[in-house]
N, C-alpha and C positions, 0 to 999 in steps of 0.2 A: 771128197764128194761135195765139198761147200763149192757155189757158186759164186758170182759175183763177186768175188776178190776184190780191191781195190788196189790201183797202182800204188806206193808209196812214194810220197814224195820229203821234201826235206820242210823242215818249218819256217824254213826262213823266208818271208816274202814279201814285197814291196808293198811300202805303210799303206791301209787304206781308214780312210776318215768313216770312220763307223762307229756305233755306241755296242758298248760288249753288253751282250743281255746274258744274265745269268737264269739257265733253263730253269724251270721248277717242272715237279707233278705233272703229270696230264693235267694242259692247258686249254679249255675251246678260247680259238679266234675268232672274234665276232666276223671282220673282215680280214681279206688278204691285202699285202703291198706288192706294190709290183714296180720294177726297175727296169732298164734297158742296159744290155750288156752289147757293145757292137750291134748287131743286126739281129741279138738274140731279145726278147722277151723273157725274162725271170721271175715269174709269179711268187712270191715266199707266203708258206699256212704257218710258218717257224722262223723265232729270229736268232735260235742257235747254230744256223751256219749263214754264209755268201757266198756264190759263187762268186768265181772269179774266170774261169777261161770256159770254153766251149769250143770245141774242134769236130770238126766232122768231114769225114773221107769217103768217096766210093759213091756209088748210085744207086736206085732202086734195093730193087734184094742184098746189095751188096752195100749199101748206106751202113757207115759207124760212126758214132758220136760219143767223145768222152767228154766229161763236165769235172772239172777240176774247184772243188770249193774249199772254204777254211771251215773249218769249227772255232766260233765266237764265243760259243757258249762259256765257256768258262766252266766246262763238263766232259767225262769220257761219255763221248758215245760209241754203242756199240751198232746203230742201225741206221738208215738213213732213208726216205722211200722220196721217189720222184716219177711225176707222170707229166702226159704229156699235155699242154696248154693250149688255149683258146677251144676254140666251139665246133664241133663234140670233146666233151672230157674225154680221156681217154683213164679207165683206174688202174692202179698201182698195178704191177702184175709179180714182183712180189721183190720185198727189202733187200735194198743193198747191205749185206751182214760184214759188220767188220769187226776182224780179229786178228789179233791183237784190240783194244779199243783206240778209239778216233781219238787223242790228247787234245786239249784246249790249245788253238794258237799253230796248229799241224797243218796243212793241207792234206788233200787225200784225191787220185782221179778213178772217177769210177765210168767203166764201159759200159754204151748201150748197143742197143745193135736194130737196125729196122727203124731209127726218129725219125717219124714224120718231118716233112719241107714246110712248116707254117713255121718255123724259129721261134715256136714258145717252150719253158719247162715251166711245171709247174713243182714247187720244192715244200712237200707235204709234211712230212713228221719226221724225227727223229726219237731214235729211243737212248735214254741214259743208262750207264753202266754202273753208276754208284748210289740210285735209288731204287727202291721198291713199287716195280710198276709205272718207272718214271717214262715220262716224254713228255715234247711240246708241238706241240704241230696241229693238226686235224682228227680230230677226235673219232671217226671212224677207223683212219688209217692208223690211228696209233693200234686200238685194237684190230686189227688185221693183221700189222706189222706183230704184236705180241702173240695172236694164235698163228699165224702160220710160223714162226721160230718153233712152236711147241711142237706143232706138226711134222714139221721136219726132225723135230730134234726125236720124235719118236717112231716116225720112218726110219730115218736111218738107224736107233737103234733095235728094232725090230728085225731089218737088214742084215744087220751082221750078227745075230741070235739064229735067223733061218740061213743063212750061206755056212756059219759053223755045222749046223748039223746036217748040212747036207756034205758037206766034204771032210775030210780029216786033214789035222794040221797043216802049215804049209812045211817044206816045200810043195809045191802042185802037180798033180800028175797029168798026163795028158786025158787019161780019162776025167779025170773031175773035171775038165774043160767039157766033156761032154754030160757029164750030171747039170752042172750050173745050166746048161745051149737050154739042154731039155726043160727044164725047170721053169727056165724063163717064157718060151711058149708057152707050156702045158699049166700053169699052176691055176687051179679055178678060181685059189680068192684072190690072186692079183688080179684078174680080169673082173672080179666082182668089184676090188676097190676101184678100178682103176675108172666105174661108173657114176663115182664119186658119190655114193651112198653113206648118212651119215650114219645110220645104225651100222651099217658092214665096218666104219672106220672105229666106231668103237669098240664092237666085239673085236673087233682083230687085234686089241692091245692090252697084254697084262695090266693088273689092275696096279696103281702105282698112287702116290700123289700127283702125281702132273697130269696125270692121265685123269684124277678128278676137277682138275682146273677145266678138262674141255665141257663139263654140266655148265661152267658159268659161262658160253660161248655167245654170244647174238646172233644178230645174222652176218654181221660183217666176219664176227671170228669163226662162225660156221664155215661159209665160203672158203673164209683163207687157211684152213686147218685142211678142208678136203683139196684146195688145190694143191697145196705144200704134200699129202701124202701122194695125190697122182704123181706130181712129178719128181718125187723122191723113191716112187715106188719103180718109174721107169727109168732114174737113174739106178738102181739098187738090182733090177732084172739086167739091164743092158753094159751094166758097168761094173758087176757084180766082180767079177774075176778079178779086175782092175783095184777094187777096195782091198779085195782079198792078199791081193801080191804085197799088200803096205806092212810091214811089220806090226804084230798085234798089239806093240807095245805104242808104237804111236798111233793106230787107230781106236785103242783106247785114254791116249792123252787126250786126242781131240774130243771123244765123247765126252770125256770126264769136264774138260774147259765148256766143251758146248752149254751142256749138264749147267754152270752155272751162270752162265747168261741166260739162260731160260729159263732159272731161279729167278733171276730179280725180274724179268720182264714179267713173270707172271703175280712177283711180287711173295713169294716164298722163300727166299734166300733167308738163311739164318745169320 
């Protein structure tokens, strides 16, 4: 169920004349730098990655764009957000998650789909994997970037707690194919979250410690907490049988790894 994948690529890549900044803590930038990459525009709110290539194929509806960059930092990062540039901003619409983390010195191509024809990115925050609530970038988006991780991370585990007790173990039957169909129409508190009400997203999740980290929300981690369960919630109804067929043993690895990247993003990790 994670989205945004990243391509993996290999680390080796042709030298480039750059100063390695080593991330710290949530950083605010006073201002942005900006560079020109071929006929791209590269706004940076972070100096712990650089792009390096930009490709884009297809047209209209059918336009994709992958952005291949390094990580400089001198840090794992597990997160990366990127929007789109020049005038109207266009805001993050939600973290590029990478898992495994992003190694110092690595590249990594991450796919968009729909980039606007003005050839700007604008390359906002990143989140670290080896500190507590770490990132550098845009201090909005970094918190963004850390409640909707939370969100998700509790989507989806809320997800596979309701598809358990609706079905019994796998293997699947063809009826449970029709419990889950129904389910996914008929359920009134998905349609209630899916109105992205912040009281409905809280009742709807056991009480836990992460789940007290969403009292410390803003407005930014508000927003990104209720968009992250909408669309966790319609992959989780629409895609539900599809989680289900994964063995429960690796749909609990992933939870459990998920689990501690949104320790430290919220800055809980022991």
């Amino acid at each position: 169920m994670t989205s945004f994948s990243p391509i993996r690529k290999g680390a080796a890549l042709v030298a480039l004349t750059r100063i390695i900044f080593v991330g710290q803590p949530t950083t605010v930038r006073a201002q942005s730098t900006r560079e020109n990459l071929g006929e791209w525009t590269i706004e940076y709110y972070t100096k712990a990655v650089t792009v390096v290539k930009v490709e884009s194929t297809g047209t209209g509806d059918s336009l994709r764009t992958s952005i291949t960059a390094q990580n400089i930092s001198g840090r794992p990062i597990t997160a990366v957000a990127f929007a789109r540039g020049m005038t109207p901003r266009q805001s993050v619409k939600r973290p590029h998650s990478i898992q495994p983390a992003w190694e110092p010195g690595a590249t990594e191509t991450f796919n968009t789909v729909n980039w606007p024809s003005d050839l700007a990115i604008e390359v906002r925050a990143v989140l670290f994997g080896d500190g507590k609530a770490a990132g550098d970038g845009d201090p909005n988006d970094i918190e963004s970037m850390r409640f909707y991780r939370l969100g998700q991370l509790l989507e989806e585990t809320s997800c596979e707690a309701q598809l358990r007790a609706l079905v019994p173990p796998l293997p699947m039957r063809g009826d449970n194919l029709l419990i889950v169909s129904a389910w996914a129409h008929d359920d009134p508190l998905w349609r209630e979250r899916r109105q992205r009400l912040w009281e409905t997203v809280l009742a709807s999740f056991p009480d836990s410690p992460l789940k007290g980290e969403l009292q410390g929300a803003g407005n930014s981690g508000k927003s990104a907490v209720l968009k992250a369960v909408k669309q966790y919630s319609e992959f989780c109804h629409w895609g539900g049988m599809d989680f289900l067929y994964k063995p429960e043993s690796i749909r609990a690895e992933y939870l459990s790894d998920f689990r501690k990247v949104v320790e430290v993003d919220m800055g809980v990790a022991k």
